[in-house]
C-alpha positions as a printed NumPy array, in Angstrom:
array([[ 91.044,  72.079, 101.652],
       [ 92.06 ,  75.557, 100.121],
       [ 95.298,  76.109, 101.147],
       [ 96.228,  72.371,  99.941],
       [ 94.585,  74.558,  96.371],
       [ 97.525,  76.575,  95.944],
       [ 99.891,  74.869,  93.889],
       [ 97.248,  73.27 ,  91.967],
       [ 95.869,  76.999,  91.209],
       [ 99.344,  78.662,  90.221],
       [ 99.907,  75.58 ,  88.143],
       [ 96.867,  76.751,  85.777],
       [ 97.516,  80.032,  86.334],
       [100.581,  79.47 ,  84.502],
       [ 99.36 ,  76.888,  81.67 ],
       [ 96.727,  79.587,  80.904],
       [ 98.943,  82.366,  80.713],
       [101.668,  80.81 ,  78.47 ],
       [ 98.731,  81.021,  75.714],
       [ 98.998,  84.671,  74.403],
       [ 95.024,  85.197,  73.98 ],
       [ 95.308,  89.268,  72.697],
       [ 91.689,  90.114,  72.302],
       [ 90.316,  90.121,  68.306],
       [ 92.635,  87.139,  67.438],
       [ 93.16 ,  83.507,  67.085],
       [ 94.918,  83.093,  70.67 ],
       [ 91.547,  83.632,  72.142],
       [ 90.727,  80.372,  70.295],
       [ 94.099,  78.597,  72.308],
       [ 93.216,  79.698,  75.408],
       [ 89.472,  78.12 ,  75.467],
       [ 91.207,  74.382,  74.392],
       [ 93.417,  74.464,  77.09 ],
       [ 90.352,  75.276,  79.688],
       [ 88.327,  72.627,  77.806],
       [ 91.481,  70.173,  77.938],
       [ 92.18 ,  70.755,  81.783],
       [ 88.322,  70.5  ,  82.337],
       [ 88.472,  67.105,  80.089],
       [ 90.827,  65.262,  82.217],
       [ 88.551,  65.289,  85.35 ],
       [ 86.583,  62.335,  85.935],
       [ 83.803,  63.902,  86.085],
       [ 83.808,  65.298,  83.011],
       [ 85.198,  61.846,  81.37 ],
       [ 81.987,  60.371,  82.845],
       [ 79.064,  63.624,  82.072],
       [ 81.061,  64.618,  78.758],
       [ 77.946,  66.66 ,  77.425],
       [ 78.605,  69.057,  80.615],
       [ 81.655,  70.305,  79.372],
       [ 81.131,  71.861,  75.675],
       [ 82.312,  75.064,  73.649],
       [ 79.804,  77.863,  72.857],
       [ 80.736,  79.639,  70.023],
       [ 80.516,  83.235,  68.83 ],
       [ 78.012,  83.651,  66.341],
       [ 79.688,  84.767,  63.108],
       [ 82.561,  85.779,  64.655],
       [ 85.736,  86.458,  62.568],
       [ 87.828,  84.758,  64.657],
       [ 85.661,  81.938,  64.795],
       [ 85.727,  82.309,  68.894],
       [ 84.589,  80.295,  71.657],
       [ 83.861,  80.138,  75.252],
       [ 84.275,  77.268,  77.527],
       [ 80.625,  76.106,  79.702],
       [ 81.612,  73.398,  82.306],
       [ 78.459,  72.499,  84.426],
       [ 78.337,  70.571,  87.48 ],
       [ 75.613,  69.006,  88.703],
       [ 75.684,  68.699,  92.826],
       [ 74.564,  64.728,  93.834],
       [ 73.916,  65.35 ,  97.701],
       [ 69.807,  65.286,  96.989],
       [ 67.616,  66.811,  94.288],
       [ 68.265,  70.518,  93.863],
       [ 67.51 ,  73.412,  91.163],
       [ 69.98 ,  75.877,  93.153],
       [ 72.648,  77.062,  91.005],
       [ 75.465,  79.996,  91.512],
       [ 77.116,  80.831,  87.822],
       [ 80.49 ,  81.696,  87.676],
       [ 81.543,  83.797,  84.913],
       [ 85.622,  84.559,  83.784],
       [ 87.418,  85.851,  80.565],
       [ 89.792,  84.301,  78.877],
       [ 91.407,  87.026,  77.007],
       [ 94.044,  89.919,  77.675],
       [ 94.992,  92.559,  76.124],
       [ 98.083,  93.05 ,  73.903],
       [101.905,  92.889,  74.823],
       [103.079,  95.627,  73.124],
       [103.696,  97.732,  76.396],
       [106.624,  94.903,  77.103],
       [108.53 ,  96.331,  75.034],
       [111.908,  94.425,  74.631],
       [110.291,  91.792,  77.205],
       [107.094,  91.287,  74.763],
       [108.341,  87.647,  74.49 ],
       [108.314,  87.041,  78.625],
       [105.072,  88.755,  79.133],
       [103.5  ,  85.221,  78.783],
       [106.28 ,  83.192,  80.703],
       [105.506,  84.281,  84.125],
       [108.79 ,  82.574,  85.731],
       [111.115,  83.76 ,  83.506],
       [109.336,  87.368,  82.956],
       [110.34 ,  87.86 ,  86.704],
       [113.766,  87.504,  85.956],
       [113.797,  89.599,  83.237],
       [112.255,  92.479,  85.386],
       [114.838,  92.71 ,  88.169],
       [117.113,  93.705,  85.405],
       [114.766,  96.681,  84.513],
       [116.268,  99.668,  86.2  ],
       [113.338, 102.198,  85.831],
       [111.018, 100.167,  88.015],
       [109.268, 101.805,  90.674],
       [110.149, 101.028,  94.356],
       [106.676,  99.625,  94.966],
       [107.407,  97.104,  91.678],
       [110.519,  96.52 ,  92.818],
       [109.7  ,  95.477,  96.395],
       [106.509,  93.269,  95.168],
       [109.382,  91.544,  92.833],
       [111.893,  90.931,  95.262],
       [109.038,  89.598,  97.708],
       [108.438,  86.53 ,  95.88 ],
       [104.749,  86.662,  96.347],
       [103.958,  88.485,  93.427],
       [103.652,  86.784,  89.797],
       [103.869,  88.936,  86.784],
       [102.599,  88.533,  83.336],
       [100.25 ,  89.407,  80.629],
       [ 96.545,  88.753,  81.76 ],
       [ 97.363,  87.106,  84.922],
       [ 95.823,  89.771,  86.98 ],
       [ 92.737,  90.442,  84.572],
       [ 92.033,  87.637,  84.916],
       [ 93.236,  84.113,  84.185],
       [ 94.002,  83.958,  88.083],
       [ 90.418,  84.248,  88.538],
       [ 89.577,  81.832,  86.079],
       [ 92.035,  79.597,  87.489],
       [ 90.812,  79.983,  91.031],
       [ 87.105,  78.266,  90.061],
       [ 88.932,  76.114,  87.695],
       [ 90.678,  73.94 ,  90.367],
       [ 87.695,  74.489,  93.24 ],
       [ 85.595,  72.841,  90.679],
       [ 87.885,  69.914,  90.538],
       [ 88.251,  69.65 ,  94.145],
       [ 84.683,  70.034,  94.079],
       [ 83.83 ,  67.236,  91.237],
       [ 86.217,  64.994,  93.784],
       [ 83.594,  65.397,  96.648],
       [ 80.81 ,  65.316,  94.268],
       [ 78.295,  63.646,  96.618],
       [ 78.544,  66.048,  99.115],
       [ 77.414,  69.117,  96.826],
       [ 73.621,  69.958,  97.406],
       [ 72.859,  72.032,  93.747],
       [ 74.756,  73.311,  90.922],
       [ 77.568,  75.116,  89.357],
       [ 77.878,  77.003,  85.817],
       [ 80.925,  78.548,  84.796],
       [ 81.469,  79.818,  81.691],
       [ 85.203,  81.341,  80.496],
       [ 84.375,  83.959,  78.041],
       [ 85.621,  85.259,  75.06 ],
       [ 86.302,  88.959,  74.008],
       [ 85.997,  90.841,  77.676],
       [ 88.122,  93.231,  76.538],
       [ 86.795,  94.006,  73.282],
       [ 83.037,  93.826,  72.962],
       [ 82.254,  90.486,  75.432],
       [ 80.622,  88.871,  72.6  ],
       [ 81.717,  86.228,  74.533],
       [ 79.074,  86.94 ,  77.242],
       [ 76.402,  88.344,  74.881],
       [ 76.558,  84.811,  73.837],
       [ 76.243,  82.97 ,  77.189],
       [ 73.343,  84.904,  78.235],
       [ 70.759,  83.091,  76.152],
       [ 72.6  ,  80.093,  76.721],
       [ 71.839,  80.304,  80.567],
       [ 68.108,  81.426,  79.779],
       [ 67.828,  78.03 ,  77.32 ],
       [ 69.416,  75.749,  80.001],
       [ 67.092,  77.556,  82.563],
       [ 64.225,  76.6  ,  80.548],
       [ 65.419,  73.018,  79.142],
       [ 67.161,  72.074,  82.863],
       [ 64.972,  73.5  ,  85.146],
       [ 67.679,  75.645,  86.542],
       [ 67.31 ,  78.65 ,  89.759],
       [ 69.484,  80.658,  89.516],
       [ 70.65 ,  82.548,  92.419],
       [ 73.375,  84.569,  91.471],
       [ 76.318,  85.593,  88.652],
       [ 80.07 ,  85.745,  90.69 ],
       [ 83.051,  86.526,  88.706],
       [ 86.396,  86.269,  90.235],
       [ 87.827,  88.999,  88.166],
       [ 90.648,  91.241,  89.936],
       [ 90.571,  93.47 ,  92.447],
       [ 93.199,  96.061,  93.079],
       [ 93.878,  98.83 ,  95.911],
       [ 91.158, 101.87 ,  95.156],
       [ 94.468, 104.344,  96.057],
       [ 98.204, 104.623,  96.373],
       [ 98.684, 103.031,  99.728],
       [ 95.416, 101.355, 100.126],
       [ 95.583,  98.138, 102.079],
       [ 92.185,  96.808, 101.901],
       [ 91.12 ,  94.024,  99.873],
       [ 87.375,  94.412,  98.487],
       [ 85.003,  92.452,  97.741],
       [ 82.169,  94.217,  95.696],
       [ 78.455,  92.98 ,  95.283],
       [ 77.013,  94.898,  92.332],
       [ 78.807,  96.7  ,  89.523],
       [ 79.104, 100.016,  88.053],
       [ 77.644, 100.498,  84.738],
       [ 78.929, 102.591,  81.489],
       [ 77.422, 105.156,  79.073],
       [ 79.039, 106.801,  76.358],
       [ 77.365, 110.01 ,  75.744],
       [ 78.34 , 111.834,  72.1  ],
       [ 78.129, 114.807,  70.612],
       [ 77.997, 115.348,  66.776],
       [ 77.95 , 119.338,  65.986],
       [ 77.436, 120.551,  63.048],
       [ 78.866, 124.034,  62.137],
       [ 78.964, 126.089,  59.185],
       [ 82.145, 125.517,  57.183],
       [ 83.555, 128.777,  55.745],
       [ 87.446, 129.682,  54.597],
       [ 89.643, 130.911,  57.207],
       [ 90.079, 134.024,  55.446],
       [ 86.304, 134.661,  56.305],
       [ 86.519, 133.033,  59.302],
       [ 83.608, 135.259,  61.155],
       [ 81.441, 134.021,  58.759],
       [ 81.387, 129.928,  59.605],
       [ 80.921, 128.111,  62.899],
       [ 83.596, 126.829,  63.823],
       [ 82.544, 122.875,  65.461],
       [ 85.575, 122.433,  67.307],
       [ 85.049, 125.583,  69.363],
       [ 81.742, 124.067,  70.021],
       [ 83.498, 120.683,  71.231],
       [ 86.012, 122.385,  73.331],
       [ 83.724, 123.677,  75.072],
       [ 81.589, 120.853,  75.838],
       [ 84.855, 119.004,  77.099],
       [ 85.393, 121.952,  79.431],
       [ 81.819, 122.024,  80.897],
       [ 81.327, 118.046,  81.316],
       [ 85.259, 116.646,  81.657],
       [ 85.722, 115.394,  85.122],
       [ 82.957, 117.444,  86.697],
       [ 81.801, 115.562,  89.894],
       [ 78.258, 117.432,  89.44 ],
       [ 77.966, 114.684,  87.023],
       [ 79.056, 111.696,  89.148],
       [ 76.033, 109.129,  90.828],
       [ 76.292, 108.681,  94.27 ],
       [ 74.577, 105.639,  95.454],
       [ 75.264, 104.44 ,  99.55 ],
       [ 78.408, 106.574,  99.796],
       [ 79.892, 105.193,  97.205],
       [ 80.992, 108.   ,  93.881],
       [ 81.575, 107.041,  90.043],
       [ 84.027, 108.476,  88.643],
       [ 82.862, 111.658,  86.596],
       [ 82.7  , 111.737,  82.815],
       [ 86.05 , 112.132,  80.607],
       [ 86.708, 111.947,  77.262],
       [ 87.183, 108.795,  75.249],
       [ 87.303, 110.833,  71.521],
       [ 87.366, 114.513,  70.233],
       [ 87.699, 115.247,  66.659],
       [ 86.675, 116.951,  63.988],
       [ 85.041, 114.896,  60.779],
       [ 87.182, 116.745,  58.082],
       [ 87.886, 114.163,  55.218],
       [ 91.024, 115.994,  54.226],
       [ 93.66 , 119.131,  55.255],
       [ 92.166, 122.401,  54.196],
       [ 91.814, 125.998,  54.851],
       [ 88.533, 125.317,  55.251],
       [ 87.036, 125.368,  58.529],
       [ 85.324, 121.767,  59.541],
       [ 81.627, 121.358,  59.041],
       [ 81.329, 118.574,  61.614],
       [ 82.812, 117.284,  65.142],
       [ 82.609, 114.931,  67.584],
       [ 83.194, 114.22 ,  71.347],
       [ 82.694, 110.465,  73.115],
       [ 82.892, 110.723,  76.51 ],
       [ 82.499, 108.127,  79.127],
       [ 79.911, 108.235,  81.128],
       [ 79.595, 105.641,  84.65 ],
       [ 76.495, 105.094,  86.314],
       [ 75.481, 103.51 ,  89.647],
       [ 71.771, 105.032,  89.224],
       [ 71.197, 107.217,  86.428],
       [ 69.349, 105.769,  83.499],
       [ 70.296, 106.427,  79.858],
       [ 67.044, 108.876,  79.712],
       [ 69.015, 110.511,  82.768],
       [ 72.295, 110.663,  81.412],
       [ 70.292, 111.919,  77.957],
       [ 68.345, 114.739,  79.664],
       [ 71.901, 115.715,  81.394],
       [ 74.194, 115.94 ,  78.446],
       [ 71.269, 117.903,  76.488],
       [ 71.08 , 120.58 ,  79.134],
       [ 75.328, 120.633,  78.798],
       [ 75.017, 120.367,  75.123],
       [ 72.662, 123.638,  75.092],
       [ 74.961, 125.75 ,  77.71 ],
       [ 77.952, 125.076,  75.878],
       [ 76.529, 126.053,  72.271],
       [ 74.828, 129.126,  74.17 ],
       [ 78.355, 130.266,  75.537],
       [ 79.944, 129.653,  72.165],
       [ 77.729, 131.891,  70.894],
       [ 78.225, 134.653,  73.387],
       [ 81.648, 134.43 ,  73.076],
       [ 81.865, 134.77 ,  69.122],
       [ 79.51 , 137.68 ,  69.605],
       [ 82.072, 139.122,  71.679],
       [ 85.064, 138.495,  70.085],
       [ 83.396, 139.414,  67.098],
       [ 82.141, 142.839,  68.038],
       [ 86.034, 143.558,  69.391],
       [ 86.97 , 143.271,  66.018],
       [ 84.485, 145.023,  64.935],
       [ 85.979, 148.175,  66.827],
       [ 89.271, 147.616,  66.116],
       [ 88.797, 147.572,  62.33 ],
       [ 86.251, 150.526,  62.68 ],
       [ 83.652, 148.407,  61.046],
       [ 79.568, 148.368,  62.37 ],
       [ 78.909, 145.208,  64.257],
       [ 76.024, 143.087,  63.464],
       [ 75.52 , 140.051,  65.742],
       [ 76.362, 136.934,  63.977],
       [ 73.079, 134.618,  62.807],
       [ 73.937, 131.256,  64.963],
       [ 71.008, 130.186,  67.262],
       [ 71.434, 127.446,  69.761],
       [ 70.051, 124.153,  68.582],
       [ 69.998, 121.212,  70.314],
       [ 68.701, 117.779,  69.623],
       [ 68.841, 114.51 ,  70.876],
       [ 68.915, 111.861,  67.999],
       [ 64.755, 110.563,  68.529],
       [ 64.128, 114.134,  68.181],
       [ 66.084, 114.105,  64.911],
       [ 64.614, 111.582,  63.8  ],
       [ 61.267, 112.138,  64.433],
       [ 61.613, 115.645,  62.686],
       [ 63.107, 114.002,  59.448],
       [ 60.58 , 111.387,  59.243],
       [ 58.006, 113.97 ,  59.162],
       [ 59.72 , 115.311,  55.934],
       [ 60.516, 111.903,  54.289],
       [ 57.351, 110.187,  54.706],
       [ 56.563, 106.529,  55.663],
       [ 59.517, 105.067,  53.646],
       [ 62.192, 106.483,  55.94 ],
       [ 62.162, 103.745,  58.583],
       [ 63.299, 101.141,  56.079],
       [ 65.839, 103.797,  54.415],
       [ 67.842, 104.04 ,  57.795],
       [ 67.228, 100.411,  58.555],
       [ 69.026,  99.552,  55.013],
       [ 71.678, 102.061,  55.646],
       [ 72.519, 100.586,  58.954],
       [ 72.636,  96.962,  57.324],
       [ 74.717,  97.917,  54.828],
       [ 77.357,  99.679,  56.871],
       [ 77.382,  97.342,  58.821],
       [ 78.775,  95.236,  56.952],
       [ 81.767,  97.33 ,  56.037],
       [ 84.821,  95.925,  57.862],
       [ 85.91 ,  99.523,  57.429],
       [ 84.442, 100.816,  60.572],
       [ 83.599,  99.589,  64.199],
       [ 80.777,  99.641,  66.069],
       [ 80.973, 103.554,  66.806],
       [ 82.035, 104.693,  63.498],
       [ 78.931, 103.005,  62.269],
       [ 76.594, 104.134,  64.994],
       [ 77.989, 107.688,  63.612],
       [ 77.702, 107.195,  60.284],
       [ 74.083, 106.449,  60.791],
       [ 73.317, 109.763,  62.866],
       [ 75.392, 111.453,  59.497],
       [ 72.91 , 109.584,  57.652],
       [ 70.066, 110.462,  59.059],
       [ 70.965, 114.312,  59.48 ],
       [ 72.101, 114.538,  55.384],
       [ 67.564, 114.014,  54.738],
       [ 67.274, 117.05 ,  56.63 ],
       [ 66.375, 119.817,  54.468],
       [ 67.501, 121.714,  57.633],
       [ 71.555, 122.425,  57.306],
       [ 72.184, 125.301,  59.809],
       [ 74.178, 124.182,  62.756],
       [ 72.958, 121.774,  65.444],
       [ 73.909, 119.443,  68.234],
       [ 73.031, 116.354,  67.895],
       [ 72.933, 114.324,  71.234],
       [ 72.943, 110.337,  71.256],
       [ 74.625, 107.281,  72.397],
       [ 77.453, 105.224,  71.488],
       [ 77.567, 101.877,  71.93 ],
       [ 78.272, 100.065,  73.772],
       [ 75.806,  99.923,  76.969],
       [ 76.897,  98.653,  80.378],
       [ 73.78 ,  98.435,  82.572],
       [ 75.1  ,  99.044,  86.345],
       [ 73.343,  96.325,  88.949],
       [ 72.278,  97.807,  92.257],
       [ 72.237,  95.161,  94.77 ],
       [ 70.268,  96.71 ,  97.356],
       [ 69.002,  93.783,  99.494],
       [ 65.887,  94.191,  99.266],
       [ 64.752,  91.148,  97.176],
       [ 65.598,  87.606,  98.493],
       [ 68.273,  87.191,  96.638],
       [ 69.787,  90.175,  96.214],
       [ 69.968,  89.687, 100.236],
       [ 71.069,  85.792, 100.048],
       [ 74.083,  87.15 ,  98.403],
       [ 74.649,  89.978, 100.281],
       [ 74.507,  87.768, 103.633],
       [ 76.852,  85.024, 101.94 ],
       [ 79.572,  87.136, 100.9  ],
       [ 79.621,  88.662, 104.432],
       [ 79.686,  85.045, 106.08 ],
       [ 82.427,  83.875, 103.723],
       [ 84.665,  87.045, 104.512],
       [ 83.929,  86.873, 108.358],
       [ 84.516,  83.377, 108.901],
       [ 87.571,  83.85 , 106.675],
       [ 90.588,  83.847, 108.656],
       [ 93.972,  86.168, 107.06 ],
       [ 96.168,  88.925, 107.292],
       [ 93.966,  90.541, 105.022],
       [ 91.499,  93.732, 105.681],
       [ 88.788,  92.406, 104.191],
       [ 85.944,  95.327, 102.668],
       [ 82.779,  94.4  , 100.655],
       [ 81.565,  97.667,  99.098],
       [ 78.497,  98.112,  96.653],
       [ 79.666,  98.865,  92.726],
       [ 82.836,  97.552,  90.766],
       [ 84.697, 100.07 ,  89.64 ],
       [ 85.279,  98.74 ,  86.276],
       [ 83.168,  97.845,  84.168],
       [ 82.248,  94.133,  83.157],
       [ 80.917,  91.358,  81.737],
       [ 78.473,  91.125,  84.915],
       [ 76.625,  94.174,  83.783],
       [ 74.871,  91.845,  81.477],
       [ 73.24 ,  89.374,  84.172],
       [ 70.317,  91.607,  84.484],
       [ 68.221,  94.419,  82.303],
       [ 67.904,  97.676,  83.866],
       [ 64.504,  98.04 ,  85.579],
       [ 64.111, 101.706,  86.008],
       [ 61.105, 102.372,  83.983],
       [ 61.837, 103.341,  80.083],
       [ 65.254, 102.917,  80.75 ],
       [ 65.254, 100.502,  77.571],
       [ 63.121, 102.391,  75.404],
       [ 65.118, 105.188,  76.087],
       [ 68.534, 103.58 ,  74.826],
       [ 66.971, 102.271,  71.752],
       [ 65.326, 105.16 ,  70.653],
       [ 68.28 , 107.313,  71.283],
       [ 71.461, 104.397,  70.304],
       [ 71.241, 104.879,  66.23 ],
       [ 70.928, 101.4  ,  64.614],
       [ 69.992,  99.565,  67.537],
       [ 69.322,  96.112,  66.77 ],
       [ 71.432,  96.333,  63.597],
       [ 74.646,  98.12 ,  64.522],
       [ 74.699,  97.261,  67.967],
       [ 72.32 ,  94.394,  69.603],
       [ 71.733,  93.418,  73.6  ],
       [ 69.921,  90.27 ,  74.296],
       [ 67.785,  92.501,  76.097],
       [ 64.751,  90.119,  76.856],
       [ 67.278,  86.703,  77.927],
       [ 68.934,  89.641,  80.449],
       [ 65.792,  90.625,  82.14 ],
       [ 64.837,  86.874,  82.358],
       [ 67.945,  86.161,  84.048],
       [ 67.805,  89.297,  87.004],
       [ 70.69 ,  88.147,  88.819],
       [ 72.385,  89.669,  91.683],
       [ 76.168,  89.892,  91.028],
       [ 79.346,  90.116,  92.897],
       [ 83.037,  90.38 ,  91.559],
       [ 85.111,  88.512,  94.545],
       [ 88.579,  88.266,  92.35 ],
       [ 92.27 ,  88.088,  92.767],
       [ 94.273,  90.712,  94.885],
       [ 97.352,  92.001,  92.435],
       [ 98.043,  95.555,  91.034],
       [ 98.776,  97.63 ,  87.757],
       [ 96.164,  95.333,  85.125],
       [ 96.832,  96.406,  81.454],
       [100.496,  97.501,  82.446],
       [103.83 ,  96.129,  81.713],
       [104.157,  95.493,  85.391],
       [100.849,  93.626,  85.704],
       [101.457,  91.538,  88.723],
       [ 98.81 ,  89.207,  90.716],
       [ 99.866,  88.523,  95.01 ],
       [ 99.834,  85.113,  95.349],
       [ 99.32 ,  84.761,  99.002],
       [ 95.492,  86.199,  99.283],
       [ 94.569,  85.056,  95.594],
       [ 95.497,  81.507,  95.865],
       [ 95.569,  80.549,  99.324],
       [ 92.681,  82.734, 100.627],
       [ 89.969,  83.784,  97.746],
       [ 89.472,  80.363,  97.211],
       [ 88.164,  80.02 , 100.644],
       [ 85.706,  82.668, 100.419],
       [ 84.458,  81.704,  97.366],
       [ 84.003,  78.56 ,  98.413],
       [ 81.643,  79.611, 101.309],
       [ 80.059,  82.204,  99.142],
       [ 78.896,  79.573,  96.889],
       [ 77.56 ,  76.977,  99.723],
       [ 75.93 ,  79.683, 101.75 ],
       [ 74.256,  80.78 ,  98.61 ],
       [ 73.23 ,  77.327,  97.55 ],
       [ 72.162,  75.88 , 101.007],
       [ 70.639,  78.614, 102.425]])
């Protein structure tokens, strides 16, 4: 049955990669018709046409969709169901350079590239092999989608024989802010509720590339890493450079938060072995509207921030205590500096008047609130509304502008550092096998992969490295984990939303079991055909029976 697959599954591959589908525009509308049209043409779907519909975006510019196909198994009565989950989109072409118009032919795009002299001799080798095809998004992911496109039609073929059922939804806007699952989530809670459905688990095919140069294992990962973003927002004391001693100077602040937090492994989680990747850097800058000789009042730093374990009160309490060393070595350092000059111009040395201050943004807000009065809930709940609905600025920008907002009520202006969270959040999910099905899955994915003959090293390990749209199958469970975020996430619920309450309804254990291929988001993006087509369907296969049948 699966290796018969892999024509059928390269044939989609391709249909759905000749549709440029660059996240935040109308492509992403293409690409869900031609899933809905190569759904459509199955009998099955000709005879249940109400299991195959779009689910749109809520006021989405774009006016964006996803694709739901459900399949109902007609073996005997069963609530069962496994729910597959896949994007749709890709990120741009502009790294193509000259070849921008190949990178969504895949055949002729590997023509194209044996002309390209500066490849490396790893591309070059995977080109020449013939079992590598190259294009935009065909890596991450429309192999994956493909891959449970066509096992659901060889599955709707042997309909009878299928004891419970199949969701799959191909999502919009993975790559941007995966609206596109945001949406589906409450759409699997009200078909849970209308239907009747159990669900056991959330799998998404999504790829899967070597972990390090040389690596030849393939993995297959059951639970997924999640994603914080940490920021800073100092405020100084602006003063001219001519007087330079006499201002705070926020950058120097934000340097030196970098320094202390960038890629320190003290501030990795280790869960089972297994090590996220410490923080880095995703924004620095200071807030100056205009070039001056005035030194900045304000500055910011975004960092990234993975979790397998730590909550966002965790990751809070641990960028407060970095916020308050770096602001206390600042000082000491300006003291320093500043009594050196002090001697060399023969002048007394007083120390300067900064005090370390830091905050997290509840705190803020708590202390404002106690000088506005009762009526400033509903002033920062307007502000939020209204800037957010300025096309001006995106979801960070605005989650700023409402920590600025906040801070310009203080009567308090002497420098601070301001600790909160940018959105947006990427619970991690921990499947520990503990709970029944956290250990269903765990056992089917290790059935699937040992009963699974290939070439292949097969590895299942505990947390996807990147993160996706599977963080959002579950709420995080840790307790205040939630009220933490929202008290400390400005405008939540206005700026920035989570269907919170459909996630912890739908607790699911999740596994990413994608495509092999190597270099996603690169001009050289390439999926191997070999293990993606002719063996992952296989696995996933048996994943999904074990799962439902046992």
């Amino acid at each position: 049955m699966y290796h018969n697959l892999k024509e059928r599954i390269e044939e989609i591959v391709v249909q759905l990669v000749e549709e440029k589908s660059i996240v935040e525009t109308d492509g992403e509308n293409d690409v869900s018709d031609k899933v809905y049209e190569i759904f459509s043409q199955l009998e099955y779907y000709k005879k249940h046409p109400e299991k195959l519909y779009f689910l749109p975006v809520k006021d989405d510019p774009w006016g964006r969709k996803s694709v739901v196909a459900i399949m109902n198994g007609e073996k005997k009565p069963s609530d069962r169901t496994v729910v597959f989950i896949g994007h749709t989109d890709t990120v741009g072409i502009s790294d193509y350079g000259a070849l921008a118009e190949y990178a969504t032919r895949p055949y002729e795009l590997v023509e194209k590239l044996k002309e390209v002299s500066s490849l490396t001799d790893e591309v070059r080798e995977d080109l020449e092999s013939g079992n590598y095809l190259f294009g935009r998004g065909i890596f991450d992911m429309k192999s994956g989608v493909a891959v449970v496109m066509a096992l659901m039609e060889r599955l709707s073929e042997e309909i009878e024989e299928l004891e419970g059922n199949i969701i799959f939804a191909a999502v919009c806007d993975e790559e941007g802010s995966s609206k596109g699952m945001l949406t589906f989530v409450p759409e699997l809670v009200r078909l849970k509720k209308e239907q009747g459905y159990d669900y056991m688990a959330m799998l998404d095919p999504d790829y899967i590339a070597p972990a390090y140069p040389g690596d030849e294992n393939v993995y297959q990962y059951v639970g997924t890493v999640g994603k914080l973003m940490p920021t800073f927002l100092i405020i100084g004391k602006e003063s001219h450079v001519g007087e330079s001693f006499s201002g705070l100077d926020p950058n120097q602040i934000a340097a030196e938060i970098t320094r202390k937090v960038n890629l320190n492994p003290a501030l990795s989680d280790v869960v089972d072995g297994e090590v996220t990747l410490p923080p880095i850097t995703l924004m620095q800058r200071d807030l100056k509207p205009e070039y001056s000789v005035q030194i900045a009042n304000k500055s910011i730093v975004f960092f990234n921030f993975a979790t397998h374990c730590s909550t966002p009160a965790q990751v809070m309490e641990k960028m407060m205590k970095v916020g308050a060393r770096a602001f206390r070595t600042v000082i000491n350092d300006l003291n320093e500096a500043y009594e050196d000059f002090c001697a060399m111009r023969g002048a007394n040395f007083e120390k300067l008047p900064w005090v370390e201050r830091t905050l997290s943004y509840q705190q803020l807000y708590e202390l404002v609130k106690a000088e506005v009065g009762s009526r400033f809930d509903t002033m920062v709940r307007e502000y939020a509304e209204e800037i957010s609905q300025n096309p001006e600025y995106d979801v960070r920008d605005r989650a700023m502008k409402v920590v600025e907002y906040v801070h310009s009520l203080w009567s308090d202006k002497n420098p601070v550092l301001i600790v909160y969270l940018t959105p947006p959040y990427y619970p991690h999910i921990y499947v520990e096998g503990i709970m029944s099905d956290e250990k269903r899955l765990i056992e089917a994915v290790e059935y699937a992969t040992s009963t699974t003959e290939c070439d292949y090293n097969l590895v299942q390990k505990k947390f996807l490295p990147c993160i996706s749209d599977l963080s959002y199958a579950a709420a995080p469970k840790e307790e205040g984990a939630i009220e933490a975020l929202k008290e400390n996430m400005p405008g939540f619920g206005i700026v920035y939303d989570l269907p919170l309450d459909d996630m912890r309804e739908l607790d699911l254990p999740v596994a990413d079991i994608g495509c092999y291929g190597k270099d996603a988001h690169q001009f050289t993006e390439r999926v191997e055909k070999e293990y993606s087509f002719g063996v992952l369907p296989e696995i996933l296969y048996k994943t999904t029976k074990y799962i439902l049948e046992h």
